[in-house]
Structures are given as C-alpha cells and as structure tokens.
C-alpha positions as CSV (number, residue, x, y, z in Angstrom):
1,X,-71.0,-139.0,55.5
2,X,-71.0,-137.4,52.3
3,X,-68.9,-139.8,50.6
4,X,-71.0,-142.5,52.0
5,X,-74.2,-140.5,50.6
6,X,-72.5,-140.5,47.3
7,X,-71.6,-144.2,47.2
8,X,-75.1,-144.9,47.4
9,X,-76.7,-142.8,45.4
10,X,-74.0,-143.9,42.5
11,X,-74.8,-147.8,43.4
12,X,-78.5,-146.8,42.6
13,X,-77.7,-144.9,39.6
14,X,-75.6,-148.7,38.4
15,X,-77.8,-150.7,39.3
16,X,-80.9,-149.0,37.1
17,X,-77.7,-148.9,33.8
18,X,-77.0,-152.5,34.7
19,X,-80.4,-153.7,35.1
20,X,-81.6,-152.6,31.8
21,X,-79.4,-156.0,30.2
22,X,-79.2,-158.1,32.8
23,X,-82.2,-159.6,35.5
24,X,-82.5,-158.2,39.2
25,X,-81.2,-161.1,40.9
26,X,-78.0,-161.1,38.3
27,X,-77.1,-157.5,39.3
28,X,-77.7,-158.5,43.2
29,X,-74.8,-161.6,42.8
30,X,-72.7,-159.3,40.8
31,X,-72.9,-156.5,43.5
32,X,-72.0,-158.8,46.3
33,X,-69.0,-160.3,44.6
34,X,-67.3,-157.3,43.6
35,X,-68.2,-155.8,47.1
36,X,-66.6,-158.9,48.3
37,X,-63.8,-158.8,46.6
38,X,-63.0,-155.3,47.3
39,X,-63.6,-155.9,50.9
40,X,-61.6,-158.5,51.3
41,X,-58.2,-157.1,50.7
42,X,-59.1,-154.7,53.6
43,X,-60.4,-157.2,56.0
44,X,-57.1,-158.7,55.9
45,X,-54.3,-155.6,56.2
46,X,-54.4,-155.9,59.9
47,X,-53.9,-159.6,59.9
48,X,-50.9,-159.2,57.4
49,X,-48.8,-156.7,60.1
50,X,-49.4,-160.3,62.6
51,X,-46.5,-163.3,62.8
52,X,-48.9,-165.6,61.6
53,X,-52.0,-163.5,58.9
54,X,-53.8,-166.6,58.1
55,X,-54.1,-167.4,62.1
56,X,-55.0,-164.0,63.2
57,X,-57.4,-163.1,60.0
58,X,-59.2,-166.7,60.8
59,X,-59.5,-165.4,64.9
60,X,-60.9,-162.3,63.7
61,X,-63.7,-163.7,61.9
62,X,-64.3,-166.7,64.0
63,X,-68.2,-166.9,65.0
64,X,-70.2,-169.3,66.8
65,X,-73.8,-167.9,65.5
66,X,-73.6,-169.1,61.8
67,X,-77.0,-170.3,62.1
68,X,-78.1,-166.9,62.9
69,X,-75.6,-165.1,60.0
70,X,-77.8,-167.7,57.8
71,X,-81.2,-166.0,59.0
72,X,-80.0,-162.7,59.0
73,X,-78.0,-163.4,55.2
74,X,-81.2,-164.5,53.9
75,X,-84.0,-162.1,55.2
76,X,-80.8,-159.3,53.6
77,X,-80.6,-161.1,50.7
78,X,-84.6,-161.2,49.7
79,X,-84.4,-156.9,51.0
80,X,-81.3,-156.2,48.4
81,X,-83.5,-157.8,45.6
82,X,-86.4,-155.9,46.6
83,X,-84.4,-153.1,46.8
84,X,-83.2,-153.5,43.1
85,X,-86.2,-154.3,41.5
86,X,-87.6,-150.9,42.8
87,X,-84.6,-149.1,41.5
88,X,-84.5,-151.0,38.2
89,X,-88.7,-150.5,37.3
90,X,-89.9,-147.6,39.4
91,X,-89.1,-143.5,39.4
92,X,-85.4,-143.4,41.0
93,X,-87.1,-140.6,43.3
94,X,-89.7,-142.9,44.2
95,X,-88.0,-146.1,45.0
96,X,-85.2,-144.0,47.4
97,X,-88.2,-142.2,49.0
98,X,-89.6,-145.2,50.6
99,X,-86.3,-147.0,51.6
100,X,-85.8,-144.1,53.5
101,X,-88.9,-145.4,55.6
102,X,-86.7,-148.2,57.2
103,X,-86.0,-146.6,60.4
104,X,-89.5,-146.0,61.5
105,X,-90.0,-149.8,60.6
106,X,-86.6,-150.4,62.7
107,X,-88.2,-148.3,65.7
108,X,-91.3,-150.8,65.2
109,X,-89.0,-153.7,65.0
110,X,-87.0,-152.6,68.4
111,X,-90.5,-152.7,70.6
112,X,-91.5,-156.4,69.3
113,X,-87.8,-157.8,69.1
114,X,-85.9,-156.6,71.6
115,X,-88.3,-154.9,73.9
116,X,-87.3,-151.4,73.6
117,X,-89.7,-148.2,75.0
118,X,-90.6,-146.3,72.9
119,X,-92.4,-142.8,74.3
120,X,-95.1,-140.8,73.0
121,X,-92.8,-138.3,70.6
122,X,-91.4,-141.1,69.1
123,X,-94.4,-143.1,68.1
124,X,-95.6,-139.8,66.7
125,X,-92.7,-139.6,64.3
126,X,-93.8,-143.3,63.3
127,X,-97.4,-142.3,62.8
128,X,-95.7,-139.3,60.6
129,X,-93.5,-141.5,58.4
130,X,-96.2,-143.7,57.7
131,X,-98.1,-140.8,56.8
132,X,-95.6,-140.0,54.3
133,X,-95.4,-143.6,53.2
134,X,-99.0,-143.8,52.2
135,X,-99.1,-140.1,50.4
136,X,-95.8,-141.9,47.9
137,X,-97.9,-145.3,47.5
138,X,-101.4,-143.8,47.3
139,X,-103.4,-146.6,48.2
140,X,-106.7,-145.3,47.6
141,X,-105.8,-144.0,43.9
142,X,-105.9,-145.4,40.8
143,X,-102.0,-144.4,40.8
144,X,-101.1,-147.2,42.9
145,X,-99.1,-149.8,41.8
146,X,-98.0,-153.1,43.4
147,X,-94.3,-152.4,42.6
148,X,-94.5,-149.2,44.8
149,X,-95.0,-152.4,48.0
150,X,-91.7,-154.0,46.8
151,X,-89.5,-150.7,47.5
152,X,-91.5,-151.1,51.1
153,X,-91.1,-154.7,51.4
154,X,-87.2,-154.0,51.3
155,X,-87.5,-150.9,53.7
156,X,-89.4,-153.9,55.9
157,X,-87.1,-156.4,55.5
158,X,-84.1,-153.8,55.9
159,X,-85.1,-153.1,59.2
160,X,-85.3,-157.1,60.4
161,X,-81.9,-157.2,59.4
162,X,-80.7,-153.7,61.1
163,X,-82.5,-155.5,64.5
164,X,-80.3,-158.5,63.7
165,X,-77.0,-156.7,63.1
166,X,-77.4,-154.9,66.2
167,X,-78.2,-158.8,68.0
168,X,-74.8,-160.0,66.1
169,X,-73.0,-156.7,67.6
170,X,-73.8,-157.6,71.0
171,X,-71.5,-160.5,70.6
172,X,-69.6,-160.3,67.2
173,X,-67.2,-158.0,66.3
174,X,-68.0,-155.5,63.0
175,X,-65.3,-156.9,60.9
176,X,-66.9,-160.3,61.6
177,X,-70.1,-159.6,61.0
178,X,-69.2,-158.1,57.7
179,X,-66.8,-161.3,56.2
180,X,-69.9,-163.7,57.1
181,X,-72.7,-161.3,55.2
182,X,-70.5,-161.0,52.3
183,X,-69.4,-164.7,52.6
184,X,-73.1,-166.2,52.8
185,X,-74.3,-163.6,50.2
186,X,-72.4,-164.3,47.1
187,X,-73.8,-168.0,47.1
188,X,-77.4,-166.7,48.1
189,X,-78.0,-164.4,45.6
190,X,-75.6,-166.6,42.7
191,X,-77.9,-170.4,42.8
192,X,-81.2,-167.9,41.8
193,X,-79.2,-165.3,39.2
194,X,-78.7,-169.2,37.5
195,X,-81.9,-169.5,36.7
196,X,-82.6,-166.4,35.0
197,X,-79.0,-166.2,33.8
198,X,-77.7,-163.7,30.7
199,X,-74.2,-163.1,30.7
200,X,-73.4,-159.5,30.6
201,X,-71.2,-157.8,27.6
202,X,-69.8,-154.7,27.1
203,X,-70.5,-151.7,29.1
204,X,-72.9,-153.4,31.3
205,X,-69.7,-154.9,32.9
206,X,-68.2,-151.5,34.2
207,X,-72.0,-150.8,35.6
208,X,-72.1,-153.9,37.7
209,X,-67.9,-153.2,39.0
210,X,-69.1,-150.0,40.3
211,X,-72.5,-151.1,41.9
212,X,-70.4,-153.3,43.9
213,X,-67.3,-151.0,44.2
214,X,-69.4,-148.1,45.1
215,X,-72.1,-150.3,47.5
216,X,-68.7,-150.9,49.4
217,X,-67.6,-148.0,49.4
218,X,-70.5,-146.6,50.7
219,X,-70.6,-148.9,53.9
220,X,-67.4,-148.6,54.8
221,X,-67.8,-144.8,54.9
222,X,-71.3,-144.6,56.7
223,X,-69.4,-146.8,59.7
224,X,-66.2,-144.7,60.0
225,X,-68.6,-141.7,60.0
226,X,-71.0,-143.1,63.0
227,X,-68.1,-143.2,64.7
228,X,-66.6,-140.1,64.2
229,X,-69.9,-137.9,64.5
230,X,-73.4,-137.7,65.4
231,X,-75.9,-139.7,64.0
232,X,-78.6,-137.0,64.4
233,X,-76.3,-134.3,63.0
234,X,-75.3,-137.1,59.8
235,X,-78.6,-138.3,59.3
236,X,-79.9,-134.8,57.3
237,X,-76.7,-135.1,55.3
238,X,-77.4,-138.9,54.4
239,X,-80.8,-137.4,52.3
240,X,-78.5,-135.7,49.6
241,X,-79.0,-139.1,48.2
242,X,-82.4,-138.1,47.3
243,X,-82.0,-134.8,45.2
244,X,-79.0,-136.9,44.0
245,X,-80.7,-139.6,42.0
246,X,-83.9,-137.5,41.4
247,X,-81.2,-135.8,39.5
248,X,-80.0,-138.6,37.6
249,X,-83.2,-139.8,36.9
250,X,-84.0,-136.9,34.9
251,X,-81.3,-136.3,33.5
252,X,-80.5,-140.0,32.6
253,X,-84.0,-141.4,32.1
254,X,-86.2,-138.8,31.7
255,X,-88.1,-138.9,34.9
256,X,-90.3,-136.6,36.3
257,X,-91.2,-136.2,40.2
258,X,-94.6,-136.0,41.2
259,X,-95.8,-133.8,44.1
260,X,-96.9,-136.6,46.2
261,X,-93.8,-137.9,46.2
262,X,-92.2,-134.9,46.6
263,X,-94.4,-134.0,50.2
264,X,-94.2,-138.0,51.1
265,X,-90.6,-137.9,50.9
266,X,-90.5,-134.9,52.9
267,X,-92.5,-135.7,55.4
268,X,-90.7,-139.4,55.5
269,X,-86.8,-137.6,55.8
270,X,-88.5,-135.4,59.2
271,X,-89.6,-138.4,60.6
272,X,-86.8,-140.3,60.1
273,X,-84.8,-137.4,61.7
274,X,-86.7,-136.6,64.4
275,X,-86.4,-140.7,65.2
276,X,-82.7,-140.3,64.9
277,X,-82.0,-137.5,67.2
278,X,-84.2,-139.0,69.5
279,X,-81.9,-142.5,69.3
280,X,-79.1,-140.1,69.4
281,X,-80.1,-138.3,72.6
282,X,-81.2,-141.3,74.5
283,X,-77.7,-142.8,74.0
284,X,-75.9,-140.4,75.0
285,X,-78.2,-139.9,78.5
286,X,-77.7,-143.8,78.9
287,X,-73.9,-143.2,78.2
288,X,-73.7,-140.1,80.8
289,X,-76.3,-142.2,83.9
290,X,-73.8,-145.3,82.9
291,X,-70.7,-144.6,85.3
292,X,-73.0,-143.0,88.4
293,X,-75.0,-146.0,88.6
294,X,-71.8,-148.4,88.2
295,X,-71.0,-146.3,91.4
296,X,-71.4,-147.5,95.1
297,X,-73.1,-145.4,97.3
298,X,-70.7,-142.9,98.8
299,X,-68.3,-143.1,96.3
C-alpha cells in the first residue's frame, strides 16, 4: 500500500511538471497511453505460458457489456480531466484534499444505485466529510474559487465510476475490466487533446512517461494490496499521499497550506476512515453469516 501511495502521489507531482507545457487534456491521453502500454505486457504473461496466447489473451478479455465499458470510460474519462486540471492550477494540498472526499460520495452513490443500507454511524461520517469538504472550498468566503468545484466534480464523478466498477465486477473479471478502460480511454481522451494540441519537447517528455508509468504502477499495487490486507487497516496508510505532495508542493512550487485546508483535510481523511472500517467490518460479518445461512436446518 505504500508503494501504491507513492505511485500516486508521484503521478500528481508529473502531472503539475508536465502540465506547465502542455494542456490538461494532452497530459490525460499521454497518461493513458503509457499506462496502457505498460499494462499491456502484463496483461498478457499468463496468456503466453497457454498453447495458443492470442486465443487465451482474447478469452480473457472477452466482454459482452461494451456498452456499459463505454458509459463507465466516459463518466472516467471527464473525472481524470477534472482531476488534472485541479492538480495542474490549484494548491497540490488542496486539490488531493478533496479527491479524498470520493468515498463519502461512493457511500451516497451505493444507497441511490444499488440500494445499499446505510445506518446512522455511517451517514454521520458522510455529514462529517462534507463538513470537511465545505471548510477546504469555503463557500461563504471571498476565498472561494470555482476551480476548488472541479477537484470535487472529479471526486463526484470518481465515485459513479467506483459504483460501476463494482457493477462490471459482478460479472467481468479484473483483468477484463482493466484492458477495456485502458482500451476505450486512449481514443477518449486523444480526439479532444487534438484540438488543443502542442507537441511536447524535452523534459516534459520524461514527465508525461512517468505520469503514466507511475499512474500504473500505482493501480496495480492498490489491487494486490486489497487483496492481501485490510482495507480499514490500508486506508490510513493510503493518506501519506497527502503530506507527500504537500511536500512537493513546497518544495517544488512554493506553496503554502492554509489552515482550512489543513482541518478540512483532516476532518475529510476521519471520515473517509471511519467509512472504510465500517465497509470493512460489514464484509467480513456478511462473509462469516454466508456459510450458516447456505446451511439446511439440522445440518
């Protein structure tokens, strides 16, 4: 988890150096096709020990729900943008704050989508991370600014596609689900970046091979760590990202933190944990009443 937390906060730090040259949506194409093409290689190892790799690597990302991987590409694609533009133009601090406020939109989300329960302490953790959410933004000051709604737009958006995933899951397997994303997002996010097109030189060229090396990266090691651990006793390590670029942003980009970001983001991580150990706990109850119930009486 801590080499997926590190992953991240790198592909933030890149994507701020690359986006100082090159436009948002430029950076977003870039990151998806090195992340593709660094994906791809290991996407197909375990069809290459098969008789026939091009057979079994086809089987293995067979789907009958492209419409569906077209919704959910396109609703990721518009969050990943949002997501950039916040890291490219707003406090690095700032704009990793309030993506952090996905899972209480993903809790949200669960209730209208899928018609999960959601009980009293949990809605209170909700209630909290909003909380937190409007000390960051500051509605009601003259400190508010409309770029500080894109960074939640993508935490928004972000959890729409986690509700999605989870609907693709229930059918798809992960390596599946991860070819198609990849697949459908280079295109996405390339016809717009041709519009607003400035071909990168230089430096800016080892900024945008490690926003998508280290985006990767950073995937790949937040799945092999939900399955090797607890998501409530992961999730507090996940928020090193946030001393991490609040780091780089000063020392990079001369940043400063305010205290309301400071006690929003605070308040935001709690929440966000408390939601997580209460998804954790309620799994594992489900997991334990799962074989008694599948039980006939007297057995």
């Amino acid at each position: 988890m801590l080499g997926s937390t590190l992953g991240f906060g790198s592909m933030a730090i890149f994507i701020r150096l690359a986006s100082k040259t090159i436009p948002t949506w430029e950076v977003a194409f870039f990151r998806n096709l090195f992340g593709f093409a660094a994906l791809l290689p290991l996407l197909a190892v375990p069809a290459l020990r098969q008789p026939n790799p091009a057979k079994t690597f086809a089987a293995n990302v067979h789907t009958h729900q492209l419409p569906r991987y077209l919704v959910r590409t396109a609703i990721g694609i518009v969050s990943m943008v949002c997501g950039f533009w916040a890291i490219a133009h707003l406090p690095l601090a700032l704009a990793i704050s309030l993506t952090y406020s996905s899972p209480i939109f993903v809790t949200i989300a669960a209730i209208l989508m899928l018609g999960e329960r959601v009980r009293a302490r949990r809605w209170s953790a909700v209630a909290l991370g909003f909380l937190g959410v409007l000390i960051i933004v500051q509605p009601w000051s003259h400190a508010f600014s409309m770029g500080s709604m894109v960074a939640v737009a993508a935490a928004v958006l972000s959890a729409l596609v986690a509700i999605q995933i989870k609907q693709l899951s229930a059918i798809d397997k992960a390596d599946t689900i991860v070819f198609w994303t990849y697949a459908m997002w280079v295109p996405m996010s390339l016809l717009p970046a041709l519009f607003v097109w400035q071909t990168p030189h230089g430096i800016t060229w080892l900024w945008l091979l490690a926003t998508g090396l280290m985006g990767t990266a950073g995937q790949l090691l937040w799945t092999r760590a939900l399955k090797l651990g607890d998501v409530s006793a992961l999730t507090p390590i996940s928020f090193m990202q946030l001393p991490l670029v609040t780091f780089a942003g000063w020392l990079l980009f001369d940043e400063t933190v305010g205290a309301n970001t400071l006690i929003g983001a605070a308040i935001i991580l709690a929440s966000t944990f408390y939601i997580a150990h209460r998804e954790a706990v309620l799994a594992r109850q489900s997991a334990t009443r799962a074989p008694s119930e599948a039980k006939l009486p007297g057995e």
